[in-house]
C-alpha positions, 0 to 999 in steps of 0.5 A, spaced: 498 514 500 499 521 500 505 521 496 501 519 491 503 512 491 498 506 490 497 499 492 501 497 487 507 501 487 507 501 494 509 493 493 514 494 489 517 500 493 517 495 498 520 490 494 525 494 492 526 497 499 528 489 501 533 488 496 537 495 499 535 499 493 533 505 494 526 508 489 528 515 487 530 519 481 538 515 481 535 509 480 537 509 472 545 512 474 545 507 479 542 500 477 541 501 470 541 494 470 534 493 474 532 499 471 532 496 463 531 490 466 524 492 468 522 496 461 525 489 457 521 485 461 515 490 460 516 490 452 517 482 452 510 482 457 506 485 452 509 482 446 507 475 449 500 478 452 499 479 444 501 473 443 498 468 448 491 472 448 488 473 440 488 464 440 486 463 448 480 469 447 475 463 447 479 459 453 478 466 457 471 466 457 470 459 458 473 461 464 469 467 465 463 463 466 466 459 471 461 461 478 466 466 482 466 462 488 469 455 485 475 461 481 475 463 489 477 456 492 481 455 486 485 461 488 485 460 495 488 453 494 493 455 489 496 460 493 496 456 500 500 451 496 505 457 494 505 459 501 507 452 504 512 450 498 516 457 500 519 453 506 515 447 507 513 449 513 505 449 516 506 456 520 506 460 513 499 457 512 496 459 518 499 466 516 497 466 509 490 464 512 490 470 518 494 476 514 487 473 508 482 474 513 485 480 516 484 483 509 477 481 508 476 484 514 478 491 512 475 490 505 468 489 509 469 495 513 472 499 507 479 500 509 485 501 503 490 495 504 494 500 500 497 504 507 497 498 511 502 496 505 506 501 506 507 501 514 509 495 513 515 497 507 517 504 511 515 502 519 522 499 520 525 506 516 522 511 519 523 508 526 531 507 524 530 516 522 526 517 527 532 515 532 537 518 528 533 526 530 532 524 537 540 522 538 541 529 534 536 533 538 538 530 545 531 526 546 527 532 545 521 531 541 521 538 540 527 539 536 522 537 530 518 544 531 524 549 531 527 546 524 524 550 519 522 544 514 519 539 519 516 544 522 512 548 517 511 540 515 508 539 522 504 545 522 502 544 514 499 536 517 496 538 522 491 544 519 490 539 514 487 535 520 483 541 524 480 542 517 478 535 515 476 535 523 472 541 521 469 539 515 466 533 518 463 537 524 460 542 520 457 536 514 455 532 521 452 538 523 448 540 517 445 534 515 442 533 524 436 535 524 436 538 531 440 544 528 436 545 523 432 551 523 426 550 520 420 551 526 416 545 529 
């Protein structure tokens, strides 16, 4: 996440990724279409959220005085439905069910799904560049650190680990008591 960009926005760059457009700052100049398509339906969104929300204010707290669990299974049911009339096929559900628990698991062991999102969305492209510069340096790794932008980027990525590793230690460090100086 370090370009700044969230779980959400890491969803639409892959979206957008998938359909073969290209995210950036010619986005307006080339597909106006998507680009004001997307600002409208935002417009509209709001305009019916308004609409929808002041006469169901009574609806939705109804619903929130549902227990957390029934709203669970309810969410769960609905979206193995949507899973399964995709394709009709009984494998889409086992997916839903294994990819759900995987994410349950990385929220109990405080994992960010936001960077397993963006993996995913970038790891065919970045696989596809990362052959490219091999062809052009003649399968040698080591033509990433002789070009002055991608090795000063390498040598800015790897002092900000050492001193992240470095931070560690030294915290670690300061709270084990057998370093402290204290006498016995």
């Amino acid at each position: 996440m370090s370009l700044g960009i969230g779980s959400p926005s890491a969803v639409i760059f892959g979206a957008l990724l998938i359909q073969g457009i290209t995210p950036g700052p010619q986005l307006v100049t080339e597909h106006p279409e998507l680009f004001w398509g997307v600002v409208n339906s935002m417009y509209i969104g709001n305009i019916l959220l308004l609409i929808m929300s002041i006469p169901l204010v009574g609806l939705f707290v109804r619903i929130l005085r549902i227990r957390p669990t029934i709203l669970a299974a309810i969410t769960v049911l609905i979206t193995l439905i949507g899973a399964y009339t995709v394709n009709n096929s009984v494998f889409d559900i086992g997916l839903v069910v294994f990819f759900g628990v995987l994410g349950y698991l990385m929220k109990k062991l405080g994992f960010d799904p936001g960077p397993l999102v963006l993996a995913f969305v970038l790891g065919s492209l970045l696989e596809s560049s990362l052959r490219r510069s091999l062809l052009l340096f003649e399968g040698n790794p080591g033509g990433f650190l002789t070009r002055p932008i991608s090795g000063t980027l390498f040598a800015l990525f790897l002092a900000v680990a050492l001193m992240s590793a470095a931070r560690a230690i030294w915290r670690n460090r300061r709270t084990d008591p057998r370093h402290s100086k204290e006498p016995v």
